[in-house]
C-alpha positions as CSV (number, residue, x, y, z in Angstrom):
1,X,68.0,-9.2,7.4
2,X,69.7,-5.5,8.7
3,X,67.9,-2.7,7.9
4,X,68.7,0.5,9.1
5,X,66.4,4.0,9.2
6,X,68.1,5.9,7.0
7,X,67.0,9.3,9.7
8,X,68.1,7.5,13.2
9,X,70.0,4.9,11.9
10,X,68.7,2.6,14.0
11,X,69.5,-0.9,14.1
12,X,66.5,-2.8,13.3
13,X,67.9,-6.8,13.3
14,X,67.1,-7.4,16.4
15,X,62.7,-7.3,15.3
16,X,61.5,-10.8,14.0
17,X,60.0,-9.9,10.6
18,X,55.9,-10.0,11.3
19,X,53.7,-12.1,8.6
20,X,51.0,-10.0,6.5
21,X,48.5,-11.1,8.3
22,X,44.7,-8.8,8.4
23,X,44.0,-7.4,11.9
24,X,40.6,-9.7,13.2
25,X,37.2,-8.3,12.1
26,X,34.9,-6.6,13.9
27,X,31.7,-8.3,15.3
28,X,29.6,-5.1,15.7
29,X,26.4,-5.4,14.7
30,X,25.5,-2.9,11.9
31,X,24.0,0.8,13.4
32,X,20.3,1.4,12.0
33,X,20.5,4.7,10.7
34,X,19.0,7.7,12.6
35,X,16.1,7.7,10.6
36,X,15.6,3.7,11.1
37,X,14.6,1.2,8.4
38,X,11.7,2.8,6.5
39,X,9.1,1.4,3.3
40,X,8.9,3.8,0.8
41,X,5.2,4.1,-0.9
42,X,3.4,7.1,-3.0
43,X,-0.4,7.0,-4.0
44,X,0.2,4.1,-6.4
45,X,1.9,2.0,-3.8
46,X,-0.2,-1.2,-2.9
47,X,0.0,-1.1,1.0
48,X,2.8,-3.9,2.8
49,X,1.4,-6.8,4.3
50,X,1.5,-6.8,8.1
51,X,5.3,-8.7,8.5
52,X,6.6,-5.8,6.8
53,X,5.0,-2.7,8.9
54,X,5.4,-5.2,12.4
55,X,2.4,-4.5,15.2
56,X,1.0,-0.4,14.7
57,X,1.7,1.5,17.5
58,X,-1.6,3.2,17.4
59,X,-5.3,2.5,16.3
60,X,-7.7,5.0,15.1
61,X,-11.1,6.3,17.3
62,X,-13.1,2.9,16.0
63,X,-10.6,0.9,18.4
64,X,-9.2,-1.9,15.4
65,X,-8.1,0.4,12.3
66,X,-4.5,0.4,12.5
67,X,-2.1,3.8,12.1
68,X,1.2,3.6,11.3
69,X,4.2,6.1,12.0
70,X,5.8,7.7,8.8
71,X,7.5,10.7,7.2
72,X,5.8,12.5,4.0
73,X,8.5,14.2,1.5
74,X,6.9,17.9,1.0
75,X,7.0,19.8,-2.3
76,X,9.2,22.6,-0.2
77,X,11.9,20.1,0.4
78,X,10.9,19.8,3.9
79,X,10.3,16.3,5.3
80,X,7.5,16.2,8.1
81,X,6.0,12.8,10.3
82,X,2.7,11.8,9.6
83,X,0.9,9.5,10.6
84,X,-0.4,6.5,8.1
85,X,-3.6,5.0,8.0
86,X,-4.4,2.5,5.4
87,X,-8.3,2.6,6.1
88,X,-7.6,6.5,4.8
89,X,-8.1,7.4,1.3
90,X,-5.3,9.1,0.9
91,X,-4.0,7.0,3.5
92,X,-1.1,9.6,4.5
93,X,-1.8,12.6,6.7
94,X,0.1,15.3,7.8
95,X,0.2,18.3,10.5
96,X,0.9,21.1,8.7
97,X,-0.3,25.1,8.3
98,X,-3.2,24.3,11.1
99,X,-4.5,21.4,9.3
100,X,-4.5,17.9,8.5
101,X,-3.0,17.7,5.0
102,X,-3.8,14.8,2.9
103,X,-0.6,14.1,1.4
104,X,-0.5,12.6,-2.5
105,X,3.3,12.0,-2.6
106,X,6.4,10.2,-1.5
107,X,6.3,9.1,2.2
108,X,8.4,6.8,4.0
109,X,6.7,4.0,6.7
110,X,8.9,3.4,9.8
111,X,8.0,0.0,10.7
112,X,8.1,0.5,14.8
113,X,10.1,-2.3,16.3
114,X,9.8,-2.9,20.2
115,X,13.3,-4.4,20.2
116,X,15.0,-1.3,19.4
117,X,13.0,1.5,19.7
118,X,10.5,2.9,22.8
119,X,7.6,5.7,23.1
120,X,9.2,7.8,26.0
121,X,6.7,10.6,27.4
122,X,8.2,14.1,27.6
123,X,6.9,17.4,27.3
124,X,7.0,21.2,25.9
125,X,9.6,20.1,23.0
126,X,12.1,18.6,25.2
127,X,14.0,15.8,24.3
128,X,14.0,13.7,27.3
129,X,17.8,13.7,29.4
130,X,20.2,11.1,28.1
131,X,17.8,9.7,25.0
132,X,18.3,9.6,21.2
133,X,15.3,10.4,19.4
134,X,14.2,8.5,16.0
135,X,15.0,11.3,13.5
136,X,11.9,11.9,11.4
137,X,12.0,14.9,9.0
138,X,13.1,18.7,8.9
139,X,11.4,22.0,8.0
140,X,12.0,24.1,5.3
141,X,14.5,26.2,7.3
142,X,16.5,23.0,8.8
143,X,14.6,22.5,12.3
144,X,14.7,19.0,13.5
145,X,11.4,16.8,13.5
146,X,10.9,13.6,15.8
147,X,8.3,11.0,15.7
148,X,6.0,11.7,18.5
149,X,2.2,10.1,19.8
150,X,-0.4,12.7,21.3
151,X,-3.7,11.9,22.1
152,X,-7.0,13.9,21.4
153,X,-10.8,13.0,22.8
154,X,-8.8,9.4,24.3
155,X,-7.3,8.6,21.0
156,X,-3.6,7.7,20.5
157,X,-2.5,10.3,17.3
158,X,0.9,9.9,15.3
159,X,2.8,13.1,14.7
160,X,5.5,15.3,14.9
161,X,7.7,17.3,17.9
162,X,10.6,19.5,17.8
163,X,12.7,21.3,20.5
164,X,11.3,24.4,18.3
165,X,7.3,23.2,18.3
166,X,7.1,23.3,22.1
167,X,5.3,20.2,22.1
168,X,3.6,17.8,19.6
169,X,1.5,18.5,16.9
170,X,-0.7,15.7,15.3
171,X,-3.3,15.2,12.2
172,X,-6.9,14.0,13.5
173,X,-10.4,15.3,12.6
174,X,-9.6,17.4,9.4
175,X,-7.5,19.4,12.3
176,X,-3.4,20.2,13.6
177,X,-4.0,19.6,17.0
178,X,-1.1,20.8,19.7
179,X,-0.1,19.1,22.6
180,X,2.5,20.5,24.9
181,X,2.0,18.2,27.8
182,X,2.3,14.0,28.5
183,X,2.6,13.2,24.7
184,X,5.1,10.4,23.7
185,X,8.5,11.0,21.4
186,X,9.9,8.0,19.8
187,X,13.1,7.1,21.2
188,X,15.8,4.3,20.2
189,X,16.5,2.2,23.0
């Protein structure tokens, strides 16, 4: 077959003609979003078994009560990291306004997987150099909240850091406790 562009008129007879045929697929694994895989649960939720919120990466001051890593949806619209602990009644807590803040509404549990994800220990609100935090909420006026471990009186604390927060601030004792230095973000790996 001749066929001619009707702008160059070029001669193309001289191309064999090329079978439809689908370009191969990709093998990529899917991307876990920035946020990771997450359980949502309210007051009313019954609490997952253990395959579903893997290993805690913390335990609370007795040494064997698990705490979990989550985000709490506020009634501002703001999204914040708490920390989750089903011995708690309510069993979501939050840093917030110089206080721990049981939280009654939607939050999200980040089941922490070791595979892709690692606690990296940084300091004063810095994202450590060459890292990609686990993206765990935003404030009210669109500042960026990350997943981060503190400890107070020896005990590891889920909570929440920001470039803006100059360090960590966790939920522990009826208190927000600050922690600019040595505290852990969560990181993907």
């Amino acid at each position: 077959m001749m066929y001619r562009d009707k702008y160059s008129k070029r001669d193309f007879s001289d191309i064999p003609d090329v079978p439809d045929v689908p370009p191969p697929s990709y093998s990529r694994e899917p991307k876990a979003p920035l946020s990771g895989y997450r359980i949502a649960l309210d007051i009313s939720s019954n609490f997952p078994e253990p395959y579903a919120t893997k290993e805690p990466p913390c335990f609370d001051a007795d040494g064997k009560s698990p705490v979990f890593v989550g985000s709490a949806i506020l009634a501002d619209h703001s999204v914040h990291p708490c920390k989750i602990a089903p011995q708690l009644n309510p069993v979501c807590r939050v840093p917030y306004g110089g206080v721990e803040v049981a939280h009654y509404g939607r939050y999200d549990l980040l089941p922490f997987d070791p595979a892709t994800m690692e606690w990296v220990t940084t300091s004063r609100g810095r994202i450590p150099y060459g890292r990609e935090p686990v993206y765990g909420g935003v404030e009210d006026n669109g500042a960026q909240l990350y997943h981060a471990i503190g400890v107070v009186d020896g005990v590891r604390v889920p909570g929440k850091t920001g470039e803006h927060l100059g360090g960590c601030n966790v939920a522990f004792n009826g208190g927000e406790h600050s922690i600019t230095y040595n505290y852990d973000i969560l990181c993907w790996k």
